[in-house]
C-alpha positions as CSV (number, residue, x, y, z in Angstrom):
1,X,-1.1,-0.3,11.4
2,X,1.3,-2.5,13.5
3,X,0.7,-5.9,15.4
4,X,-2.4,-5.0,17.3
5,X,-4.3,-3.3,14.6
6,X,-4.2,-4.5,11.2
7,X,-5.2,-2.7,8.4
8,X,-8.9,-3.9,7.2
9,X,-7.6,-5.2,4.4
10,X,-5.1,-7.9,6.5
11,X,-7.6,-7.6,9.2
12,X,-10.4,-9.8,6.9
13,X,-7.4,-11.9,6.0
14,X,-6.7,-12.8,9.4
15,X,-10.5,-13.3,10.2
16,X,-9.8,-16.7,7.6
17,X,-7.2,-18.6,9.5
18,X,-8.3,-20.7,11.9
19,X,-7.3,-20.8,15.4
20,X,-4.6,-23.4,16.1
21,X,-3.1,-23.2,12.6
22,X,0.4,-23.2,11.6
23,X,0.3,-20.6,9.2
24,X,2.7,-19.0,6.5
25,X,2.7,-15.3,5.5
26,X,4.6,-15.2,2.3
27,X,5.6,-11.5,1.3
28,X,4.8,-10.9,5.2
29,X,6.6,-7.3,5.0
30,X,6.8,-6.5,8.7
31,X,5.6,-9.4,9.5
32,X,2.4,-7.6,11.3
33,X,0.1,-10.5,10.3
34,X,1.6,-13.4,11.7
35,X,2.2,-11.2,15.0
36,X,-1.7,-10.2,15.3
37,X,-2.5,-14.3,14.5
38,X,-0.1,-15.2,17.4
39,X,-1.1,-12.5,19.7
40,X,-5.3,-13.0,18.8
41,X,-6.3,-15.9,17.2
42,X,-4.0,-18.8,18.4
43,X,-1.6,-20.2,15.5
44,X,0.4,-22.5,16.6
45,X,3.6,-21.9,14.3
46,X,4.2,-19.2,11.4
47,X,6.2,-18.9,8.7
48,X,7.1,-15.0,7.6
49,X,8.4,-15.3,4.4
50,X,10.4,-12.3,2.5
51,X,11.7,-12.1,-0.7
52,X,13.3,-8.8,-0.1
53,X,15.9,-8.0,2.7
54,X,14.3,-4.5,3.8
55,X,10.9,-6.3,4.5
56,X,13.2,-9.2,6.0
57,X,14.8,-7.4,8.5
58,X,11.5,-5.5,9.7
59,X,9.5,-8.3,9.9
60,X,13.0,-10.0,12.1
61,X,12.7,-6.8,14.7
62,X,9.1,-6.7,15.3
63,X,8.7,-10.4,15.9
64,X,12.1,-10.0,17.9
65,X,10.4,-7.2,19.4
66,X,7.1,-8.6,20.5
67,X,8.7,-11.8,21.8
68,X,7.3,-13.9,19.5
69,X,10.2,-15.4,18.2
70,X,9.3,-19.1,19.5
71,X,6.3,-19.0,17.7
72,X,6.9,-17.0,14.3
73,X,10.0,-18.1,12.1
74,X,11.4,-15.5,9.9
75,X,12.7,-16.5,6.3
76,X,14.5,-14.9,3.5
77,X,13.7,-16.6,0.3
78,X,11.1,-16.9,-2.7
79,X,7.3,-17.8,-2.4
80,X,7.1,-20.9,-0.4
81,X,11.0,-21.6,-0.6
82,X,11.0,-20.6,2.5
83,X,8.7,-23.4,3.8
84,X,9.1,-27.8,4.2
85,X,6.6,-29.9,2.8
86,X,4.4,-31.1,5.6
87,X,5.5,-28.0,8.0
88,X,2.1,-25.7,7.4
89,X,-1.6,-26.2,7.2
90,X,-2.7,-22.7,6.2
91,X,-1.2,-20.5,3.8
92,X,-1.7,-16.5,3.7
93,X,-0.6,-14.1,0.5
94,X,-1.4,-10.6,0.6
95,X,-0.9,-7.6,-1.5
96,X,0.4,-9.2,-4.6
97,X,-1.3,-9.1,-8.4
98,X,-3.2,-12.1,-8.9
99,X,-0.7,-13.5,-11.6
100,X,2.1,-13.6,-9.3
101,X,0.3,-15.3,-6.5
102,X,-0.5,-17.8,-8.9
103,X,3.2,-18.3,-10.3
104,X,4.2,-18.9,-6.6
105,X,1.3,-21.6,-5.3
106,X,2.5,-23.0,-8.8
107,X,6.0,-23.2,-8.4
108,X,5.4,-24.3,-5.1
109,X,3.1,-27.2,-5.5
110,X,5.6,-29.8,-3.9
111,X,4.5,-27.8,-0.3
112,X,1.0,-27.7,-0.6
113,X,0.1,-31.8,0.3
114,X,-0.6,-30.6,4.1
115,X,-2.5,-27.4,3.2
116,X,-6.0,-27.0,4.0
117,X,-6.9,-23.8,3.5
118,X,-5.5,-20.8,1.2
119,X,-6.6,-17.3,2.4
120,X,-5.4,-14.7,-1.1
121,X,-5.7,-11.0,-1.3
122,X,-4.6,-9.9,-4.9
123,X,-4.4,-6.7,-5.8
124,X,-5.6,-7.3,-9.0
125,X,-6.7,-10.4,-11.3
126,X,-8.5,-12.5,-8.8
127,X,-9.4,-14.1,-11.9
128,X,-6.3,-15.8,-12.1
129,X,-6.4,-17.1,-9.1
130,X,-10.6,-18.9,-9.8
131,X,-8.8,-20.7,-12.3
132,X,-5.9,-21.9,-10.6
133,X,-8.2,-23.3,-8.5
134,X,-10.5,-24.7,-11.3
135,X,-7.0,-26.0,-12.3
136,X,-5.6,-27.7,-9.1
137,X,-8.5,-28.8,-7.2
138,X,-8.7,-26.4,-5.0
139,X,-12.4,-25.1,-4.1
140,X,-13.3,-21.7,-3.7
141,X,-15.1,-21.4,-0.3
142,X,-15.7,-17.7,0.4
143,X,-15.2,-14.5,-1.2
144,X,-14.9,-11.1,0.5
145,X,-14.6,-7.6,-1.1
146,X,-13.8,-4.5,1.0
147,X,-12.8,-0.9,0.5
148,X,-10.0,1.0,2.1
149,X,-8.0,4.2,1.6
150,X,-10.4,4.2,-1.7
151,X,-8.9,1.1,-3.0
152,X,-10.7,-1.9,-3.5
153,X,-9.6,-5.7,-2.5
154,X,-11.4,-9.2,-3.2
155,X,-10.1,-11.8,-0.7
156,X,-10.3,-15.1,-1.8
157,X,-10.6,-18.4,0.6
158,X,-10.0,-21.7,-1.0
159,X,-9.8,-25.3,0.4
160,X,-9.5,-28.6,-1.2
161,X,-12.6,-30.0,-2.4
162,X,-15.1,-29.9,-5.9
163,X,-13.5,-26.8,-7.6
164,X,-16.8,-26.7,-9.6
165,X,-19.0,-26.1,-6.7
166,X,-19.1,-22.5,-6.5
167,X,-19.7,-22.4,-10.3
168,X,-23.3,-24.2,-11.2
169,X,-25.3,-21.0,-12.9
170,X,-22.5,-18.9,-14.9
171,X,-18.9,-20.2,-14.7
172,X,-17.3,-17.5,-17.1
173,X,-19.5,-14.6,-14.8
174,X,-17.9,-16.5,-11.6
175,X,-14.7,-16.4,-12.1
176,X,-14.6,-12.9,-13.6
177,X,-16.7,-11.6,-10.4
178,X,-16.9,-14.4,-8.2
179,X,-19.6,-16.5,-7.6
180,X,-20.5,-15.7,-3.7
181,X,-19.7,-11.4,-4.5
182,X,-22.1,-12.0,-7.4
183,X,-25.0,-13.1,-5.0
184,X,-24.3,-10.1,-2.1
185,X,-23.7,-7.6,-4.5
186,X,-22.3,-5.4,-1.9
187,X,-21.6,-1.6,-2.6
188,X,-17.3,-2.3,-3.4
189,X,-18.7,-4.9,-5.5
190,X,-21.0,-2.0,-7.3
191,X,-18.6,0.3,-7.5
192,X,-16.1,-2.1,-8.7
193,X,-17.5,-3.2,-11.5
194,X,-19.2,-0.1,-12.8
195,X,-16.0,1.5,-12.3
196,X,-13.7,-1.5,-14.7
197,X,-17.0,-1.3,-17.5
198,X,-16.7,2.4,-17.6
199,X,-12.6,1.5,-18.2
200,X,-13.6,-0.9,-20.8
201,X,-16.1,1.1,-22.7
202,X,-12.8,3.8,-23.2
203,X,-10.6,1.2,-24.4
204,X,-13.3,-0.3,-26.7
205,X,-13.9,3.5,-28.1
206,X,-10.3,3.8,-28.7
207,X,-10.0,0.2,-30.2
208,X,-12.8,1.0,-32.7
209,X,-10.4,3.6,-34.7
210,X,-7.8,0.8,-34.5
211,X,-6.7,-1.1,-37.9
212,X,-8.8,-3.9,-38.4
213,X,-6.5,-7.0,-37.6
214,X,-7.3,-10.2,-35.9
215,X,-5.6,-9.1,-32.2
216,X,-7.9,-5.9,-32.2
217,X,-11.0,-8.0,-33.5
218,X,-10.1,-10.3,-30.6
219,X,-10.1,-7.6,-27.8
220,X,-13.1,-5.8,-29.4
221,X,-14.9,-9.4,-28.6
222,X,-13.0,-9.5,-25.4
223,X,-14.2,-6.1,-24.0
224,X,-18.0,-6.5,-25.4
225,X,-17.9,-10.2,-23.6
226,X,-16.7,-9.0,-20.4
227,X,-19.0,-6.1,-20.3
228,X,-22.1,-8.2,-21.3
229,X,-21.1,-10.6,-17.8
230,X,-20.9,-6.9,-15.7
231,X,-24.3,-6.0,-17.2
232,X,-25.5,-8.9,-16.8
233,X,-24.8,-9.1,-12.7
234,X,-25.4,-5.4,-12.2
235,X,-28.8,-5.9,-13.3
236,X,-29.6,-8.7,-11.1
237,X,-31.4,-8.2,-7.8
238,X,-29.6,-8.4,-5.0
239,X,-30.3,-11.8,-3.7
């Protein structure tokens, strides 16, 4: 991977900005994303945005490198820290659990009055990032999961708007699966899902020679809820 060919992963991250944007990449690594959105898709201004000083310095060489330095802005600081209200329109996060994405548009709120559209890849718990949106106002526009390297990644798209649009059939099946992966059913969503019920039926097995308390009753219910909602979609056609 470097700034001509993204990984697919970034590369259906990079598909959701919009030419003309000005963009940040916060936890932009080597800073490969903004590069291929100034080299491809027209961004007006980026932000690269490291936490770390490794990353940092990458990310400083390779836009130092492909002359980009006019365009793309490298700063060292935490989640969107390194940005001024009012300075971006888009906002990019990659890599990350969903939790901590979450924690950072969160703590950053103050910098998010002139964004229009957020474009997340978690690692794990998209949920948490559905109801941040449910939360904030923020709607949930478009959904994307893809495989890579055997790994599998949900890329969320949201943009102000009715945060309860996405949800009118099932919200609790929506924001564990998301609404539009729900509906294509794709074969990373498949796999996916049979893959985390299989996980759950172990943990419910191992739970059921548990002490009887209230926190293990509550998982028990936890696990057979969230395995009735996989059911549930896995048995649907494919619409």
């Amino acid at each position: 991977m470097n700034t001509d060919k993204l990984s697919v992963r970034l590369s259906t991250v990079a598909k959701y900005v919009i030419e003309g944007a000005r963009i940040a990449d916060i936890g932009s690594d080597h800073a490969y994303l903004p590069c291929y959105l100034a080299k491809n898709v027209g961004i007006r201004f980026a932000v690269a945005g490291e936490v770390a000083m490794g990353p940092y310095q990458s990310a400083e060489r390779n836009v130092l490198s492909e002359g980009l330095s006019d365009i793309i802005s490298v700063r060292m600081g935490d989640g969107l820290e390194v940005i001024q209200p009012g300075e971006v329109d888009c906002i990019t996060i990659a890599g990350m659990g969903g939790a901590l994405i979450t924690n950072i548009l969160e703590n950053g709120k103050n910098k998010l009055d002139s964004v229009k559209r957020l474009v997340l890849q978690p690692n794990i718990s998209a949920i948490s990032i559905r109801k941040w949106f449910l939360a904030n106002n923020w709607e949930l526009v478009a959904e994307e999961i893809i495989e890579e390297d055997g790994k599998i990644y949900e890329i969320l798209i949201g943009e102000k708007g009715d945060p309860y649009k996405p949800y009118r059939t099932n919200v609790d099946m929506g924001l564990l699966l998301g609404p539009f992966l729900v509906k294509k059913q794709d074969a990373a969503f498949r796999k996916k899902w049979a893959a985390e019920k299989e996980n759950w039926q172990c943990i419910y097995g191992a739970l059921e020679g548990a002490a009887e308390t209230a926190e293990t009753n509550e998982k028990r219910q936890e696990l057979v809820n969230k395995m009735k909602l996989v059911e549930e979609a896995l048995g649907n056609e494919k619409s």
